[in-house]
N, CA, C and O of each residue as an XYZ file, in Angstrom:
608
protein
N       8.584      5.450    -68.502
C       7.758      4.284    -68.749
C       7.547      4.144    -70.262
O       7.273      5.063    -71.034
N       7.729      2.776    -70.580
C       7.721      2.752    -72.521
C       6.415      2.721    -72.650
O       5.710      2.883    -71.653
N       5.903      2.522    -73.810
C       4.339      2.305    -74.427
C       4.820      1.212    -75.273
O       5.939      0.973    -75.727
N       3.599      0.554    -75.381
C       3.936     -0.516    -76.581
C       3.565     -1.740    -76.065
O       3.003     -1.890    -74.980
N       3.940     -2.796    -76.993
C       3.284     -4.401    -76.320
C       4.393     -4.644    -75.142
O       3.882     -5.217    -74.180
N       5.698     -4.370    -74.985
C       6.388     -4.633    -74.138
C       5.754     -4.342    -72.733
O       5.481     -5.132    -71.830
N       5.629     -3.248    -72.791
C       4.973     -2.434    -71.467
C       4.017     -3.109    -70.786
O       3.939     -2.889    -69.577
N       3.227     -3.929    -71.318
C       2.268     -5.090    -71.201
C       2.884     -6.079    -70.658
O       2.363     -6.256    -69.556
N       3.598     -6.720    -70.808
C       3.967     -8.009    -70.006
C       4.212     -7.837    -68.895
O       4.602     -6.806    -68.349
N       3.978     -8.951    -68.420
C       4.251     -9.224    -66.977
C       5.394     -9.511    -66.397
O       5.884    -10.367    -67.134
N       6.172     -9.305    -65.460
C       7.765     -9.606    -65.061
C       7.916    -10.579    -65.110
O       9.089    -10.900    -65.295
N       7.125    -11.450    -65.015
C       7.418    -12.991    -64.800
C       8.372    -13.616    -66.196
O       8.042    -13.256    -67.326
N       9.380    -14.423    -66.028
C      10.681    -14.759    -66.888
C       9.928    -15.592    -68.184
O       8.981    -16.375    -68.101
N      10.376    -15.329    -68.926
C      10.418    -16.345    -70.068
C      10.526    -17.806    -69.912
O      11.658    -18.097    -69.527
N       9.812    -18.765    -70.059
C      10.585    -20.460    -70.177
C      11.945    -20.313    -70.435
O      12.374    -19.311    -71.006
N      12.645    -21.208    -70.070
C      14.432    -21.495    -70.262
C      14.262    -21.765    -71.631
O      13.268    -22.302    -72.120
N      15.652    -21.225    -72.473
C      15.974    -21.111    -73.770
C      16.562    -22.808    -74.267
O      16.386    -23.336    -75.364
N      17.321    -23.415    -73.009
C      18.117    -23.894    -73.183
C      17.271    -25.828    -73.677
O      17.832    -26.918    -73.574
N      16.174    -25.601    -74.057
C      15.180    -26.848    -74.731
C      15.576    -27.061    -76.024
O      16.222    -26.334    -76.779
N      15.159    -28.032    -76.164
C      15.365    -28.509    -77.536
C      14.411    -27.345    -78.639
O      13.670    -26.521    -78.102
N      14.510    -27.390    -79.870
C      14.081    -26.449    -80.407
C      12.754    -26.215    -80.833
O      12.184    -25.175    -81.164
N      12.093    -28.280    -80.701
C      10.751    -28.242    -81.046
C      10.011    -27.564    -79.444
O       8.993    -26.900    -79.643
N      10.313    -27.654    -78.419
C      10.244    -27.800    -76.822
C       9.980    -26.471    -76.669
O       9.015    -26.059    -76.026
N      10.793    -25.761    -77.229
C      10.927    -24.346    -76.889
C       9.846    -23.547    -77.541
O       9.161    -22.631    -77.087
N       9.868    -24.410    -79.321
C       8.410    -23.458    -79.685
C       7.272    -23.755    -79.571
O       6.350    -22.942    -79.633
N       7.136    -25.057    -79.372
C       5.915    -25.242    -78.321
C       5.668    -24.512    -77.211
O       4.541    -24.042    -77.049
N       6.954    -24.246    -76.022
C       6.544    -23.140    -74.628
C       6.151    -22.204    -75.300
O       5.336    -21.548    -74.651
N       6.406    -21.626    -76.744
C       6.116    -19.738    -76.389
C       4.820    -19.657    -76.393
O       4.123    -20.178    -77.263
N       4.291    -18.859    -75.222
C       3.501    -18.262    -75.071
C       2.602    -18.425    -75.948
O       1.759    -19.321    -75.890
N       2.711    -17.331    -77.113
C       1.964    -17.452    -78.283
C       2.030    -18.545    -78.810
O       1.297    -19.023    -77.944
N       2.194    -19.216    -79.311
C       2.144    -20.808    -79.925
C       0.788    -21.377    -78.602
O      -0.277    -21.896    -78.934
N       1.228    -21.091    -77.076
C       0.328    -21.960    -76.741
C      -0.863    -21.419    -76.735
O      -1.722    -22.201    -76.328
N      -1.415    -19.924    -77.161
C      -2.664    -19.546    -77.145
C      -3.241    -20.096    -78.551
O      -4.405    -20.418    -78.790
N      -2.214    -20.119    -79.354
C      -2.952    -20.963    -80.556
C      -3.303    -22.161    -80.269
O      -4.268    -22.646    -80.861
N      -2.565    -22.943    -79.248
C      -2.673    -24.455    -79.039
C      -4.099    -24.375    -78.157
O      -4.947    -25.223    -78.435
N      -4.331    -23.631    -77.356
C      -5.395    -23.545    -76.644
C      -6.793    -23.167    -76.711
O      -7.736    -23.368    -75.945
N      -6.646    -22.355    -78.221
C      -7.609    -22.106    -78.968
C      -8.238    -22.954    -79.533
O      -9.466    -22.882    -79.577
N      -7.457    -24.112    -80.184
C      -7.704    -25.465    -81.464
C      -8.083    -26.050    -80.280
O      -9.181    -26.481    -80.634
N      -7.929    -26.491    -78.727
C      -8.239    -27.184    -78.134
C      -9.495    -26.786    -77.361
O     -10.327    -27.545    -76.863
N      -9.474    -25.533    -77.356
C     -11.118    -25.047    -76.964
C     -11.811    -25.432    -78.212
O     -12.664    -26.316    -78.284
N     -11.343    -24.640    -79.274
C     -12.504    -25.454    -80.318
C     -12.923    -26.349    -80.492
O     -14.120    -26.323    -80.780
N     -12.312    -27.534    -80.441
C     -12.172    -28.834    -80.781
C     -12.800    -29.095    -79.742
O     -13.629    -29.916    -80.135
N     -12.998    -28.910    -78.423
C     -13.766    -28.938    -77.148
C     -14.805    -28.656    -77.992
O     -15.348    -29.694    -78.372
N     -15.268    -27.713    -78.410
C     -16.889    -27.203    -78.740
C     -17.335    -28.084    -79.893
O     -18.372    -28.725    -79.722
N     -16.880    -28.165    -80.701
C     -17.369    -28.685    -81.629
C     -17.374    -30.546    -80.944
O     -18.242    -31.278    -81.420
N     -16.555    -31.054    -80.051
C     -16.639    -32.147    -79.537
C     -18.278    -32.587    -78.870
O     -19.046    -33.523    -79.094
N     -18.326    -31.288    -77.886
C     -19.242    -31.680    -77.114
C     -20.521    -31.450    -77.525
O     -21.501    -31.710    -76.828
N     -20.597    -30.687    -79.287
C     -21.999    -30.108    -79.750
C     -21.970    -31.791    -80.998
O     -22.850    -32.133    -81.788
N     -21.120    -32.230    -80.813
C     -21.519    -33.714    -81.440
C     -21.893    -34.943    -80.704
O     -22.520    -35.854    -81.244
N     -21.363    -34.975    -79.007
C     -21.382    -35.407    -78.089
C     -23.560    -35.288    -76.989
O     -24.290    -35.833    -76.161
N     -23.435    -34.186    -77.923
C     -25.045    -33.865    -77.363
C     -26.254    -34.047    -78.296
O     -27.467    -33.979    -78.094
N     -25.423    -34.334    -79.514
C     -26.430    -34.977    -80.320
C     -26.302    -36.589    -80.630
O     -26.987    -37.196    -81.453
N     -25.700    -36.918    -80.137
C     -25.005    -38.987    -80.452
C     -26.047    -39.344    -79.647
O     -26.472    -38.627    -78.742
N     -26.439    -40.317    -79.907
C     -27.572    -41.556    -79.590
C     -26.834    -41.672    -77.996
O     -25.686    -41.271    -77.806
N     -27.541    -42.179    -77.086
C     -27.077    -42.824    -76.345
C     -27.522    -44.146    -75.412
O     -28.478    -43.922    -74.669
N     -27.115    -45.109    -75.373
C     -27.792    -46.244    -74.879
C     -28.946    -46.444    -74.345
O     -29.948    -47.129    -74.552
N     -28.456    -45.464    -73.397
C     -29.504    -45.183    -72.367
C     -30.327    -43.963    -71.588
O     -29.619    -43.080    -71.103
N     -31.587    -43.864    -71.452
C     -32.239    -42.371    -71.385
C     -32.539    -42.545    -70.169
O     -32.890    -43.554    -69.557
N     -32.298    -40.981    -69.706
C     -32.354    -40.674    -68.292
C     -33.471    -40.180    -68.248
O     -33.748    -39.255    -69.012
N     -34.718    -40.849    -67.022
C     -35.944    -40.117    -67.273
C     -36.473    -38.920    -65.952
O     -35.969    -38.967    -64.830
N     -37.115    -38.308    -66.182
C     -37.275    -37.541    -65.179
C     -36.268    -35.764    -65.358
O     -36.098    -35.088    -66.373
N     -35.879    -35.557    -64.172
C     -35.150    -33.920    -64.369
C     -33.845    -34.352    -64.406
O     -32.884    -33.583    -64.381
N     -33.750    -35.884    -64.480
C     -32.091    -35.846    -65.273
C     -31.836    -36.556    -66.575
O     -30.916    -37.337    -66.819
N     -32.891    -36.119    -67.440
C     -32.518    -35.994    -69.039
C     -31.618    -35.264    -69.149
O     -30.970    -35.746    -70.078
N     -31.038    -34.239    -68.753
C     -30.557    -33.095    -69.420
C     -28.569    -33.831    -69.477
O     -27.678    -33.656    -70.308
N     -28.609    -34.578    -68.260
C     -27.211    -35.699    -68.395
C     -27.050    -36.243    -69.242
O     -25.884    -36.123    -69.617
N     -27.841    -37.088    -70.067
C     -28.346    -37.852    -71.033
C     -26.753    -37.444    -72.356
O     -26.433    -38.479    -72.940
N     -26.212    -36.667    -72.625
C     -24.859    -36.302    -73.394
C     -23.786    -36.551    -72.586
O     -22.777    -36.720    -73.270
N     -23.517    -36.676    -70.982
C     -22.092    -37.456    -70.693
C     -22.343    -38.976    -70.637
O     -21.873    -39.659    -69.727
N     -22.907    -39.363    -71.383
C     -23.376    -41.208    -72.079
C     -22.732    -41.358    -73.476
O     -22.514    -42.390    -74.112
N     -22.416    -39.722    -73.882
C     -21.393    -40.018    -75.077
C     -20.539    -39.635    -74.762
O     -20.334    -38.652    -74.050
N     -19.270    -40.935    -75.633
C     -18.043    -40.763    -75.908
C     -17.388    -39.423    -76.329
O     -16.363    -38.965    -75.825
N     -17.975    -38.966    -77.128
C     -17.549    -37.364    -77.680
C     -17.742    -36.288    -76.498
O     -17.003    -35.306    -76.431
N     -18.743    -36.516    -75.594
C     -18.541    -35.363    -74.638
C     -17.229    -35.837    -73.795
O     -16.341    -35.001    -73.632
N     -17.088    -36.996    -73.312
C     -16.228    -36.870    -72.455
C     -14.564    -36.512    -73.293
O     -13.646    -36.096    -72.587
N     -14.332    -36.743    -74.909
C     -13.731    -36.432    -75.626
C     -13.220    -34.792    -75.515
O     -12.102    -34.287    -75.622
N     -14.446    -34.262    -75.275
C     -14.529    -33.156    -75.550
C     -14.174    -32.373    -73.812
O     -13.697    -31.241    -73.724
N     -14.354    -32.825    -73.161
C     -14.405    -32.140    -71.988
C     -12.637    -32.408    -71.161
O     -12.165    -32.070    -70.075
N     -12.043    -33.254    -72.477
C     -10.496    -33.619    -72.062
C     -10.157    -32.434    -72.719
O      -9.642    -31.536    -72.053
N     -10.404    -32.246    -74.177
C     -10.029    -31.333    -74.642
C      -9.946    -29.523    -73.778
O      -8.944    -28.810    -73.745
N     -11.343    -29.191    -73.173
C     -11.323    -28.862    -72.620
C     -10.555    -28.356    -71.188
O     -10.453    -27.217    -70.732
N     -10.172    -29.347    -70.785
C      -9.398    -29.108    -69.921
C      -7.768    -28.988    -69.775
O      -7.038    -28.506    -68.909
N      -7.499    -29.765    -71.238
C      -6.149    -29.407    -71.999
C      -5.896    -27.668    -71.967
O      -4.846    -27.157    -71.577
N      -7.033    -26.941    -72.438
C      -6.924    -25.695    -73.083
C      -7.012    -25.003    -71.866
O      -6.458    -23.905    -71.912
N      -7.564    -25.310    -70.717
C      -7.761    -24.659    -69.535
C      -5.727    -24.393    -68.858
O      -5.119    -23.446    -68.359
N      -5.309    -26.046    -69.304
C      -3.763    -26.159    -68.625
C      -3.156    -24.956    -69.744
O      -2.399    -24.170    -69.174
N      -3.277    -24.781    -70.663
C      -2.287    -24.024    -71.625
C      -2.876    -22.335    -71.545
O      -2.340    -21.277    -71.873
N      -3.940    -22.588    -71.077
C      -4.389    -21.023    -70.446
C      -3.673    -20.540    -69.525
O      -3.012    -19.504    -69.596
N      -3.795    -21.461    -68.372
C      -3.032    -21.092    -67.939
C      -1.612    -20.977    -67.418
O      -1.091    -20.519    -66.401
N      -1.240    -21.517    -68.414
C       0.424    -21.418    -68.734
C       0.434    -19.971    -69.620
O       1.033    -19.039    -69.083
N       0.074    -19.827    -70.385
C      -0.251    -18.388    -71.200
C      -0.251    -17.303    -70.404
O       0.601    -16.449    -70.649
N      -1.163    -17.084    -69.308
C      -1.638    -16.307    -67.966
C      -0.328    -16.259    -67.255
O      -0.523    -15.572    -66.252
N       1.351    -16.798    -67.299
C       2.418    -16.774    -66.699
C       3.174    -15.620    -67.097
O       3.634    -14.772    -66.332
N       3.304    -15.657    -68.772
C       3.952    -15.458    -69.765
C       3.626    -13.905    -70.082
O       4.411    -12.967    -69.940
N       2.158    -13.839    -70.590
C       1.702    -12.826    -71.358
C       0.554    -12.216    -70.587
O      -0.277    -13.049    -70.224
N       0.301    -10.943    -70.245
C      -0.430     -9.965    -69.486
C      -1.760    -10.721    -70.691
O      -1.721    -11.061    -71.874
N      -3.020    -10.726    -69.439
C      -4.603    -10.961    -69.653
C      -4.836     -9.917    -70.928
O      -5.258    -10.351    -72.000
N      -4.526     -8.487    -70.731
C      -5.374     -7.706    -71.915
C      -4.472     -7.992    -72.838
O      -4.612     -7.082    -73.654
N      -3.355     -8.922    -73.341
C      -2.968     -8.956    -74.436
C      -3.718    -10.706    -74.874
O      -4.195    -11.128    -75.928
N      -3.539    -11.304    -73.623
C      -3.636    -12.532    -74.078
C      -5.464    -13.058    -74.834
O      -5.978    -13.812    -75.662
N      -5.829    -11.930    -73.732
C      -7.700    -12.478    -74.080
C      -7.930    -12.206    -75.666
O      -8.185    -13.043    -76.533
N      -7.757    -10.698    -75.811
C      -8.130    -10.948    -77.301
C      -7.639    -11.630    -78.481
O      -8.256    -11.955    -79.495
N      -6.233    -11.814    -78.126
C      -5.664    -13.290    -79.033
C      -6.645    -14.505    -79.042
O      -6.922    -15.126    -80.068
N      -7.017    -14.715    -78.118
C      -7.868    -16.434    -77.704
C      -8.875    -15.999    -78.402
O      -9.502    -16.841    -79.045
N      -9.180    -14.975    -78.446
C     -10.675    -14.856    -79.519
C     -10.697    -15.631    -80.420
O     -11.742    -16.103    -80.869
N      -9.459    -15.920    -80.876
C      -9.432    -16.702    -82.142
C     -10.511    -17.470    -82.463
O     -11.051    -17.587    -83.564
N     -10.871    -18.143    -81.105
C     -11.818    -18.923    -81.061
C     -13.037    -19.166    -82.224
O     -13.177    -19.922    -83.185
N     -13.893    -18.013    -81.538
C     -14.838    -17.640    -82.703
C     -14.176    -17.762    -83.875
O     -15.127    -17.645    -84.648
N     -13.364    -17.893    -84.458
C     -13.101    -18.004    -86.180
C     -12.734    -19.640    -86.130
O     -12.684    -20.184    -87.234
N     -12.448    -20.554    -84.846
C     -12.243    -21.726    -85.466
C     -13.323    -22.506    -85.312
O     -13.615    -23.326    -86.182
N     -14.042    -22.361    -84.213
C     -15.857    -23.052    -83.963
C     -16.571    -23.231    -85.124
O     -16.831    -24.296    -85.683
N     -16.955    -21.786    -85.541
C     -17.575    -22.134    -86.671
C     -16.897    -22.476    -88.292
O     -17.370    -22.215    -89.399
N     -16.355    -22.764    -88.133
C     -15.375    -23.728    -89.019
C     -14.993    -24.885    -88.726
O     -14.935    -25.579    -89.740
N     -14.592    -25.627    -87.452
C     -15.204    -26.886    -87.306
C     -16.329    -26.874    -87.121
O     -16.323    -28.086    -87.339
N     -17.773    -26.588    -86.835
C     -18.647    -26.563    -87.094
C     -19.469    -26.877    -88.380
O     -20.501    -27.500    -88.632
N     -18.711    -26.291    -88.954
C     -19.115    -26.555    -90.897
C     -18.567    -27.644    -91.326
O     -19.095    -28.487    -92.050
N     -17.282    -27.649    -90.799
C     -16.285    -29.078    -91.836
C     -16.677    -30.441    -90.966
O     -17.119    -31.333    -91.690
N     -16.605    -30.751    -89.655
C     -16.933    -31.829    -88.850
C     -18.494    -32.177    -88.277
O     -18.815    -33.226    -87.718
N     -19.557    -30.787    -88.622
C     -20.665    -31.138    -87.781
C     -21.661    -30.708    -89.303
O     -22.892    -30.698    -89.283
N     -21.184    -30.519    -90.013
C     -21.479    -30.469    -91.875
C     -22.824    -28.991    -91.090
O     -23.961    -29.292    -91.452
N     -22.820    -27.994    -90.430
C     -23.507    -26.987    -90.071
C     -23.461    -25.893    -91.517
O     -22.723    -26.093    -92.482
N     -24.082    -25.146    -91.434
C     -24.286    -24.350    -92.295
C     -23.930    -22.724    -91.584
O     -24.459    -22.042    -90.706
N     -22.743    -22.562    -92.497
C     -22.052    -20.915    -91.359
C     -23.107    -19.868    -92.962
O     -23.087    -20.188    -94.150
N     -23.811    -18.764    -92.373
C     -24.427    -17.933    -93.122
C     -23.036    -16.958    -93.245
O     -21.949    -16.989    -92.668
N     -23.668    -16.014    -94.368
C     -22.878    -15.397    -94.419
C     -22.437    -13.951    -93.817
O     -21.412    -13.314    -94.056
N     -23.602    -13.608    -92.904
C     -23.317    -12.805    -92.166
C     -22.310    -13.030    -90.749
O     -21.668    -12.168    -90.151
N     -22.399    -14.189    -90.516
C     -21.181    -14.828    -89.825
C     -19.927    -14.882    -90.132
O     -19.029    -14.754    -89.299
N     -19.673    -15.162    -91.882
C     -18.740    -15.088    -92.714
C     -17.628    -13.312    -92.190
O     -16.448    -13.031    -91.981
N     -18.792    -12.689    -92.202
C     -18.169    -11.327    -92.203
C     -17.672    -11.066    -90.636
O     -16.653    -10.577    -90.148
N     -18.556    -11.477    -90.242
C     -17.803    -10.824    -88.281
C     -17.016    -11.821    -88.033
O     -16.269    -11.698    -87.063
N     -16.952    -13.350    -89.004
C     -14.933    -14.309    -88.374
C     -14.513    -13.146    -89.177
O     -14.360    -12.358    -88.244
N     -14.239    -12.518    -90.153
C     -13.284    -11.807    -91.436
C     -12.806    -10.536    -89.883
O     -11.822    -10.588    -89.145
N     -13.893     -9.601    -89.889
C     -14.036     -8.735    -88.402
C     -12.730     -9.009    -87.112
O     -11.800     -8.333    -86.674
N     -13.319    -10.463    -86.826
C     -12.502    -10.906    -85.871
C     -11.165    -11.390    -86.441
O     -10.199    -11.144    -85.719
N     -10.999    -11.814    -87.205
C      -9.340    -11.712    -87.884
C      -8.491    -10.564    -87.656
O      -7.504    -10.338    -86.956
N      -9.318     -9.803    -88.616
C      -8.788     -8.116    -88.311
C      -8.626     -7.410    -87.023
O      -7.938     -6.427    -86.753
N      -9.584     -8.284    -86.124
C      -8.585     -7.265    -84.765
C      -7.912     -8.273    -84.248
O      -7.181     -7.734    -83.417
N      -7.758     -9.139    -84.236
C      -6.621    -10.232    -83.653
C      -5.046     -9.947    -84.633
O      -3.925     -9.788    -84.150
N      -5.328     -9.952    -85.740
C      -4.149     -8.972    -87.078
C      -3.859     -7.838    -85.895
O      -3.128     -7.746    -84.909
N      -4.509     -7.313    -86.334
C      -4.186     -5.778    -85.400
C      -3.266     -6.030    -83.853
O      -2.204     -5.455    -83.615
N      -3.764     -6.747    -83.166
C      -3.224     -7.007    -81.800
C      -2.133     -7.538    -82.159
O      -1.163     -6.787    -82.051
N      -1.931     -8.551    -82.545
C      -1.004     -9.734    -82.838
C       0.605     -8.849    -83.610
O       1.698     -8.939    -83.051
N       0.459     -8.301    -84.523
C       1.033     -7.233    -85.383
C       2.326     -6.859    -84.805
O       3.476     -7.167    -85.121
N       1.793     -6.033    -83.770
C       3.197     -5.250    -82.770
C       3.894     -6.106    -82.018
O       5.090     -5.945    -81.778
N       2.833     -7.596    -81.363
C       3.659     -8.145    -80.804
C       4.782     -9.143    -81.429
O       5.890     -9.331    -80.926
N       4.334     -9.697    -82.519
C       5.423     -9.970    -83.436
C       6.547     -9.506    -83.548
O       7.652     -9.972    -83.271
N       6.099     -8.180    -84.138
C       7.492     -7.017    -83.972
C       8.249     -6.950    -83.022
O       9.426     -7.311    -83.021
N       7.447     -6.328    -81.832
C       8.522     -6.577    -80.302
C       9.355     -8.260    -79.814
O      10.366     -8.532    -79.168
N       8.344     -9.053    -80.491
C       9.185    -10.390    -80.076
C      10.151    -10.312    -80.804
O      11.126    -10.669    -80.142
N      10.496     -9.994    -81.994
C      11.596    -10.655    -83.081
C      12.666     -9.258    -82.125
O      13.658     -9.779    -81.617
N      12.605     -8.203    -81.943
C      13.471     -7.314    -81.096
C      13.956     -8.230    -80.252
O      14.843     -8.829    -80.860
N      13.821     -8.720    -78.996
C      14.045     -9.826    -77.976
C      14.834    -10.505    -78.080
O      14.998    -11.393    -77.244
């Protein structure tokens, strides 16, 4: 039995080679956990602008709390959402869960960064240090599998 990122995957086949070249690097795997990441983010930061937008009309009683699918940006956001859910699980075909989850972490490093640039939020800097944190173990993970892919 090998050790290594190989040993990790799942039997399940690769997408067909035989796509066009943009087609193909769009399927890999990795490409789509990045794609699914920007689209979870972009989900969050959608729907935390989506819950603060005015909305026409106020819901009174114990269904205020609806009062944010009256904005455009949540339902923006909840497409997005469900984009990242389809490329999850296309990812979940490809690449074994304990490799794939901590890749998607990415997350946390792109939230609060659209957060700052699109929702003008204020990231402290002790936040600064645990995205830097979370780089470094996604580096770390990411690293070998690089390596083993370019083998392939």
């Amino acid at each position: 039995m090998t050790d290594g990122p190989a040993a990790r995957l799942p039997s399940h086949p690769l997408p067909p080679a035989n796509r066009p070249a943009i087609v193909a690097w769009l399927l890999n795997p990795y490409v789509q956990i990045l794609i699914g990441a920007l689209l979870a983010s972009a989900g969050e930061v959608l729907l935390a602008k989506g819950a603060k937008a005015p909305v026409s009309r106020t819901l009174a009683g114990p269904l205020f709390w609806l009062e944010p699918l009256g904005s455009g940006w949540t339902w923006i956001g909840i497409v997005s959402y469900v984009l990242s859910l389809l490329s999850w699980l296309y990812v979940l075909r490809y690449v074994a869960l304990s490799v794939a989850f901590p890749l998607i972490n990415v997350v946390h490093v792109f939230v609060p960064l659209g957060a700052k640039v699109f929702l003008h939020e204020t990231v402290p800097p002790r936040l600064w240090m645990g995205i830097t944190l979370i780089l470094v173990g996604v580096l770390v993970i990411a690293r070998p599998l690089m390596k083993a892919e370019k083998k392939l």
